[in-house]
C-alpha positions as CSV (number, residue, x, y, z in Angstrom):
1,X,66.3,86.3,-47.5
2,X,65.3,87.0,-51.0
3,X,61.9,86.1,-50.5
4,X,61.4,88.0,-47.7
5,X,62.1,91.0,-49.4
6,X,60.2,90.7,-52.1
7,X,56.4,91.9,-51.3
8,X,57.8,95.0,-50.0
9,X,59.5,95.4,-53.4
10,X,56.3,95.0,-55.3
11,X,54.1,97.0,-52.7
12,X,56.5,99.9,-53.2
13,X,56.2,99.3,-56.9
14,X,52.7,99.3,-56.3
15,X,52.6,102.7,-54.9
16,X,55.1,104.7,-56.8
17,X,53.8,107.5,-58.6
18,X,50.7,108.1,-56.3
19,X,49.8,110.9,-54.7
20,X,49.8,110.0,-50.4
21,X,46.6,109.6,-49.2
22,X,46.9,113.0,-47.4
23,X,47.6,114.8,-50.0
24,X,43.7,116.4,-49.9
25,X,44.0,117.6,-46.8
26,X,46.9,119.2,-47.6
27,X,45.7,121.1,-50.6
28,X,42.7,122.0,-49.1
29,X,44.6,123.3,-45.7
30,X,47.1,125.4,-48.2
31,X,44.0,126.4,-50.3
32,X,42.1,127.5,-47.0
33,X,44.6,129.5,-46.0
34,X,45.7,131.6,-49.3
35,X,42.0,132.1,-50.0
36,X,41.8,133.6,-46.4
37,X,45.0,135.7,-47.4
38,X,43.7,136.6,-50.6
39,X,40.2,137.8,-49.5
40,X,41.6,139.8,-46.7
41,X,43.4,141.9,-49.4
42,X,39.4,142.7,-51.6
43,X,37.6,142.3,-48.6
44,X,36.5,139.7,-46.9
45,X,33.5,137.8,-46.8
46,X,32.8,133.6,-46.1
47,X,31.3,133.2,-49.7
48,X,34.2,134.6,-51.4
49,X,36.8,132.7,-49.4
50,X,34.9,129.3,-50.3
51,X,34.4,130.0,-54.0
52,X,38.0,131.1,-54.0
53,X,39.5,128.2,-52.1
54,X,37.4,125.7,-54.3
55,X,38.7,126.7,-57.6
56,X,42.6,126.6,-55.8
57,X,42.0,123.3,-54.3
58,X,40.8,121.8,-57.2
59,X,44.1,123.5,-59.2
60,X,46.1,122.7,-56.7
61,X,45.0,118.9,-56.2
62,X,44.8,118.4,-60.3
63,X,48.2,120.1,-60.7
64,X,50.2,117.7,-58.2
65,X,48.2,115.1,-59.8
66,X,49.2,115.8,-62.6
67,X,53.5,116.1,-62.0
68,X,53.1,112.9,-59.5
69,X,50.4,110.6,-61.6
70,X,50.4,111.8,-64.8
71,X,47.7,113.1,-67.0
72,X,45.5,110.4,-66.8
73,X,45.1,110.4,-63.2
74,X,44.7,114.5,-63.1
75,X,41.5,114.4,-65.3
76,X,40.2,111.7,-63.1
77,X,40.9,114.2,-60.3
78,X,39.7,117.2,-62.1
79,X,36.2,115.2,-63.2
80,X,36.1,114.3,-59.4
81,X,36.5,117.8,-57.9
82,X,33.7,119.0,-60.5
83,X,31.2,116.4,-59.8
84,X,31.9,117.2,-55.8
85,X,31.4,121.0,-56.8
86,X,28.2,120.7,-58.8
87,X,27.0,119.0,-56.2
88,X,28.2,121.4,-53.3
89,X,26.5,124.1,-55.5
90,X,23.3,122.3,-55.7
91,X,23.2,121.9,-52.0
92,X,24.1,125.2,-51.4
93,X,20.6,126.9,-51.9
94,X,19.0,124.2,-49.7
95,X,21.0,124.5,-46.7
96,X,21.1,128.8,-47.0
97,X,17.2,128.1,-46.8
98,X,16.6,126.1,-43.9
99,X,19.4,127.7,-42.2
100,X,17.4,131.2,-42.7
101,X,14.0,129.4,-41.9
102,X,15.6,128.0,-39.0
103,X,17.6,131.1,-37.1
104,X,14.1,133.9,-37.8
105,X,11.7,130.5,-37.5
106,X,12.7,129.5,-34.1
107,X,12.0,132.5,-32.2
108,X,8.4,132.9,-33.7
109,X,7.9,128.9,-33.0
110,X,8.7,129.5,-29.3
111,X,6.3,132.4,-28.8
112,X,3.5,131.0,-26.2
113,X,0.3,130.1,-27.8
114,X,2.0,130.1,-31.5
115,X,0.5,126.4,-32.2
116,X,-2.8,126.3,-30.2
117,X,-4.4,130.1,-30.7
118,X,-5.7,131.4,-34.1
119,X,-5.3,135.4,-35.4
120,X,-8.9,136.1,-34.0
121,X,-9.2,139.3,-31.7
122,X,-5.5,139.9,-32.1
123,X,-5.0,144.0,-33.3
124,X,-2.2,145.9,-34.1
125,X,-2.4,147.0,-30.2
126,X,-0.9,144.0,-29.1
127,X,2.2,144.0,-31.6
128,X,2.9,147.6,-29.9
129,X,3.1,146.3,-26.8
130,X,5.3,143.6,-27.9
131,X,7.9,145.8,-29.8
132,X,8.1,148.1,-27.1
133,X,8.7,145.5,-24.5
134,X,6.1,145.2,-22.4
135,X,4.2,142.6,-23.8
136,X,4.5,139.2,-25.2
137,X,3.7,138.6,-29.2
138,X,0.1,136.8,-29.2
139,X,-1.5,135.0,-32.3
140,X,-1.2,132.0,-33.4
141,X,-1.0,129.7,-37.0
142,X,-3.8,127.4,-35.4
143,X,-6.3,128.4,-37.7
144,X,-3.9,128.2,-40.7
145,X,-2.6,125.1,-39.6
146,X,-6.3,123.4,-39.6
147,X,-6.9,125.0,-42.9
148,X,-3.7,123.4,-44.6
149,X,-4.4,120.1,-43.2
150,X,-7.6,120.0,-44.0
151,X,-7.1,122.0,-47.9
152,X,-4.3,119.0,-48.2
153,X,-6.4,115.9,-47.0
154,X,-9.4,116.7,-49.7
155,X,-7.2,117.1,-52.4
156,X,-5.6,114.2,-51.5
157,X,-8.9,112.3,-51.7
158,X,-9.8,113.8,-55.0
159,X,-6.6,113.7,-56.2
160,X,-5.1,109.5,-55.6
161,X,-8.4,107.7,-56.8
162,X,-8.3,110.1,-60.0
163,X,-4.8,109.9,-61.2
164,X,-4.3,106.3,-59.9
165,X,-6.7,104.6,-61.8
166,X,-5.4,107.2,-65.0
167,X,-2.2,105.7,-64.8
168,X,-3.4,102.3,-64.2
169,X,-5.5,102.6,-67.7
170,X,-2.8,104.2,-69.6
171,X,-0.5,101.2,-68.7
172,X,-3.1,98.1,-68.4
173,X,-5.8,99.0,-71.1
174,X,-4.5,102.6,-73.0
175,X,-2.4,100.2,-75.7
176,X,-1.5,103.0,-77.6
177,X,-5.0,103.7,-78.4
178,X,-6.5,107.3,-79.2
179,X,-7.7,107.7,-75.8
180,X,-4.6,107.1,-73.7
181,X,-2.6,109.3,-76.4
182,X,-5.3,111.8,-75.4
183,X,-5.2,111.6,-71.8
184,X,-0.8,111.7,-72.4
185,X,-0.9,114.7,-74.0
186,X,-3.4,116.5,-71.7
187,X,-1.5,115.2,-69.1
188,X,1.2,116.7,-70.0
189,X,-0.3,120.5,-70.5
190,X,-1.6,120.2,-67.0
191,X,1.9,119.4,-65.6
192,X,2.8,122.8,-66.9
193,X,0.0,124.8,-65.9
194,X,1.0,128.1,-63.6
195,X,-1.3,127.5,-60.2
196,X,-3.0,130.5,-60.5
197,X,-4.6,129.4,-63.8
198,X,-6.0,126.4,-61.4
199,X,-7.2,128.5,-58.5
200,X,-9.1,130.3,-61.8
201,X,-10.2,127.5,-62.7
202,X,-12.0,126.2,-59.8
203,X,-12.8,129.6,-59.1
204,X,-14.7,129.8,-62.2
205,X,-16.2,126.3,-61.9
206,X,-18.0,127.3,-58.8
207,X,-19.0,130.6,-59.1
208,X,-20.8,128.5,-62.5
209,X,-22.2,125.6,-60.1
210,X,-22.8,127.4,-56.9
211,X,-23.1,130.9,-57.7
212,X,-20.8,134.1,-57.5
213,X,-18.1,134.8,-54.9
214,X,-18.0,131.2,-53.2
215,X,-14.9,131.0,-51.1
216,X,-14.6,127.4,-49.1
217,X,-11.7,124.9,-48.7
218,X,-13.2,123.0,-50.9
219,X,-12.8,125.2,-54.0
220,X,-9.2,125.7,-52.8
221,X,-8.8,121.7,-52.7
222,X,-10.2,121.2,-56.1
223,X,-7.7,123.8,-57.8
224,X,-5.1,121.7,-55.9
225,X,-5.9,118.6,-57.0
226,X,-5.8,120.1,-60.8
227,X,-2.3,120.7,-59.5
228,X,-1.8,117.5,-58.0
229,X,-3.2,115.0,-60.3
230,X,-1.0,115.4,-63.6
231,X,2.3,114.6,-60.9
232,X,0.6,111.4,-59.3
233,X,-0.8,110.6,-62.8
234,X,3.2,110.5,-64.3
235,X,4.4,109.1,-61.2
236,X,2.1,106.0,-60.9
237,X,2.4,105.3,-64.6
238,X,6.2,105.0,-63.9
239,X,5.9,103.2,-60.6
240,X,3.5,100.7,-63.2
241,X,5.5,100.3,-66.0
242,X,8.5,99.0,-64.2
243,X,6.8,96.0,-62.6
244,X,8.0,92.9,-64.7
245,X,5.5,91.3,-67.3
246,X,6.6,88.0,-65.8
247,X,4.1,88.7,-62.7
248,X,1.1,89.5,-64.4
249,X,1.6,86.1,-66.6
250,X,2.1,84.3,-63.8
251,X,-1.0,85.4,-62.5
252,X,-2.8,84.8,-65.9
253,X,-1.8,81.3,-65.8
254,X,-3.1,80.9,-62.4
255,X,-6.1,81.9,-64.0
256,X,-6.7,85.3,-62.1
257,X,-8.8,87.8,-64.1
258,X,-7.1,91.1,-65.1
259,X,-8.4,93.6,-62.4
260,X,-7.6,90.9,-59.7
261,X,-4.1,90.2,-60.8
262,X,-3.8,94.8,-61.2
263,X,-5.4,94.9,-57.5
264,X,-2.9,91.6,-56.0
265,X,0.1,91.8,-58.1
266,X,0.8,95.1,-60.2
267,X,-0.2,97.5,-57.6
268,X,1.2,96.0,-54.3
269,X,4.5,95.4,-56.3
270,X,4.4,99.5,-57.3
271,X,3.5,100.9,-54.2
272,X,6.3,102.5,-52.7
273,X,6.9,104.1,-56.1
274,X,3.4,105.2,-56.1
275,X,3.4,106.1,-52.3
276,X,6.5,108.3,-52.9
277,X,4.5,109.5,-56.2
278,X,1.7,110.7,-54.1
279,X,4.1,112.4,-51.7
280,X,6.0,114.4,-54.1
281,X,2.6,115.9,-55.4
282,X,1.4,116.6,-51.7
283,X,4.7,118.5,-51.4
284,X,4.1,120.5,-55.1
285,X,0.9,121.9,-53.6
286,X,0.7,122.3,-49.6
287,X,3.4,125.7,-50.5
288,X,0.6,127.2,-53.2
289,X,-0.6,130.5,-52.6
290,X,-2.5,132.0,-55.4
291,X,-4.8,129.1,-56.2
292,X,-6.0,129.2,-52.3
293,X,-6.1,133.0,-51.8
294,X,-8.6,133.1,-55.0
295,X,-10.5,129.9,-54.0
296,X,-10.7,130.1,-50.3
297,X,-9.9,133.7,-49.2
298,X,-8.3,134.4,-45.8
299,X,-9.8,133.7,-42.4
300,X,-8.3,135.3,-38.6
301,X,-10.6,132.9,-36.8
302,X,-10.9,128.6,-36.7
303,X,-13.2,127.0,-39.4
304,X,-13.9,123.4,-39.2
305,X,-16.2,123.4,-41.9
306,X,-14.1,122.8,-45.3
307,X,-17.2,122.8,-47.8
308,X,-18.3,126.6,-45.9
309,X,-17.0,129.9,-44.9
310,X,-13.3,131.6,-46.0
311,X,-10.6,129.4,-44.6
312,X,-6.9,130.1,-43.6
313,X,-4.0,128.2,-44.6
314,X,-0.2,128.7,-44.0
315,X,1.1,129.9,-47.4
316,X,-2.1,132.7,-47.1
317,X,-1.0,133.2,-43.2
318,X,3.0,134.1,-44.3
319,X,1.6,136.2,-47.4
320,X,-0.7,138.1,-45.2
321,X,1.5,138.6,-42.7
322,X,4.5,140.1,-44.8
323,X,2.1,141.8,-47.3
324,X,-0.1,143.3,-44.3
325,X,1.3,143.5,-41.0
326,X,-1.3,143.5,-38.1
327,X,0.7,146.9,-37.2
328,X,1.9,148.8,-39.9
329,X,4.2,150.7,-37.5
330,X,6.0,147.6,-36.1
331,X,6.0,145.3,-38.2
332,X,8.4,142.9,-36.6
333,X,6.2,140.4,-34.5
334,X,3.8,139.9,-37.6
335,X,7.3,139.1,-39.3
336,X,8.0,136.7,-36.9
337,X,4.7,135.1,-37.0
338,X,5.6,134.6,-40.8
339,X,9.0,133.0,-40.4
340,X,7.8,130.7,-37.5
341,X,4.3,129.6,-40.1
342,X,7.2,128.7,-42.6
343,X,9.5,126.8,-40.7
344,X,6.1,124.7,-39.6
345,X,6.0,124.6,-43.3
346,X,9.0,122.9,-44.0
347,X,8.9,120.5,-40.9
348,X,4.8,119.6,-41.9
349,X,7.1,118.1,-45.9
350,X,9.7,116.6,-44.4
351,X,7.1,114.8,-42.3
352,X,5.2,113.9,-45.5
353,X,8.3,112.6,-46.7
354,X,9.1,110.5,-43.6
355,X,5.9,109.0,-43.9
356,X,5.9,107.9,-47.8
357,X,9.1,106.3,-46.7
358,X,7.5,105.0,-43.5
359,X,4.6,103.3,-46.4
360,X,6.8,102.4,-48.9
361,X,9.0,100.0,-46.5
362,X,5.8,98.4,-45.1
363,X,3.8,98.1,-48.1
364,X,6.8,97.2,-50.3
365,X,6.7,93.3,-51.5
366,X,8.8,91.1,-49.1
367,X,11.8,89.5,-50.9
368,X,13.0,87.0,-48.6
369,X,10.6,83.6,-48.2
């Protein structure tokens, strides 16, 4: 009989002087509601009852922590509940943006025409008919849309090859030598640069080369890739640092020459770091304004042509259209233009994103045998 009894003995001596394991949800219920009470007394409002039911959760959860646990346990619980608050508070921002992208976004995106027609022909007539009801809201991002992808993609193409084979010499052949410590420190400055100092840049670059007032994609693509290249030049050096010495001398011993074993082993063992790398740069610039207004003007109408003619893009297309509404007197439909060109915005980076993940998973060196 004795025997029998003794595992509950020890499991309840096990769980004496803990708090239950409902004992969250409690506070927070309790905390919920005296915020609620104590907000409805200043006025209410939803971000004032969370900040004040935070702060009495956490009291309230540290202080029966505290009485049941002891004082160990309640700084374990008060470390916890500011952790989960920082990182509440981080998140915050993030979600209050795509929320507002999202609810004035929508609308814009459903508009007829809003992905397959460009700003060309469309007057300030049209968004008069629209806020007065008796017409739809015409126009379209298509132009800007082109432009982006097409701004992106070449400075993409400038911008891999360059800071790539950077990061591969700082790591492979630099050696602490004058050079690399050079190319470190230079790197660095350019990480820092504002944008419009590189849409200046590239500006002044061509209007040196080609002559005065030259306004393409591809000026706006170099200033980019000023933009992009320090990010995928610190990213890649990373991505190649942390690839084990063990690989390349076990290609050295096979007798492989340096570039082959950089090319077979180093790189393919660092590309989903890099890929990401890459990604993270693509995202720094495809939001830039300045640098493309300067470099490659504003369009109404489809260009195909990248190295010719003024060229659209969506940061210029939202700028434009809250800085200069195609009516003046009704602003609104040129306001919803702009909200639906950013929430395109946002869903053209989380694609990127996707995709880097997408190409670090398949290019990422297979572990099993």
């Amino acid at each position: 009989m004795t025997s029998t009894l003794t595992p509950v003995r020890k499991r309840s001596a096990l769980t004496k002087g803990q708090l239950p394991k409902y004992a969250p949800y409690v506070v927070l219920g309790v905390a919920l509601v005296l915020g609620a009470a104590i907000l409805a007394l200043i006025g209410f409002n939803a971000f004032g009852w969370g900040v004040v039911s935070a702060v009495l959760f956490a009291a309230g959860l540290v202080g029966w922590s505290g009485a049941v646990e002891g004082a160990r346990k309640a700084k374990d619980k008060l470390a916890t509940c500011l952790v989960v608050g920082a990182f509440l508070v981080a998140l915050l921002p993030l979600i209050s943006v795509i929320w507002t992208v999202m609810v004035n976004g929508i609308p814009g995106l459903l508009n007829p025409g809003f992905l397959g027609t460009s700003m060309n022909g469309v007057t300030g007539v049209f968004d008069n008919r629209a806020a007065e009801g008796t017409g739809p809201v015409v126009g379209g991002i298509y132009h800007a849309l082109l432009g982006t992808v097409q701004i992106t993609l070449l400075a993409t193409v400038i911008s891999v090859p360059v800071g790539l084979l950077t990061a591969i010499y700082l790591v492979e052949y630099g050696n602490d030598r004058p050079l690399a410590r050079a190319i470190t420190f230079f790197v660095d400055v350019m990480t820092g640069i504002p944008s419009i100092v590189a849409g200046l840049f590239a500006a002044a670059f061509f209007f040196a080369v080609v002559g005065p007032g030259t306004k393409t994609g591809a000026v706006a693509a170099v200033a980019l890739s000023v933009l992009m290249i320090p990010v995928v030049v610190r990213s890649s050096e990373e991505m190649l640092k942390i690839v084990p010495n063990e690989l390349r001398e076990a290609s050295y011993a096979l007798g492989v020459r340096k570039w082959r074993t950089i090319l077979k082993v180093v790189i393919p063992t660092a590309i989903s770091g890099i890929a990401s790398g890459v990604t993270l740069a693509i995202a720094r610039v495809i939001g830039e304004t300045a640098p493309i207004l300067v470099t490659a003007g504003f369009a109404t109408s489809i260009n195909n042509n990248v190295f010719g003619g003024w060229m659209a893009s969506l940061p210029t297309f939202i700028y434009t259209q809250i800085l200069n509404p195609t009516s003046p007197s009704n602003p609104d439909p040129s306001s919803q233009r702009a909200w639906g060109a950013a929430l395109v915005l946002i869903i053209l980076v989380m694609l990127l994103n996707l995709g880097a993940r997408l190409i670090a998973r398949v290019f990422a060196p297979k572990t099993g045998r």
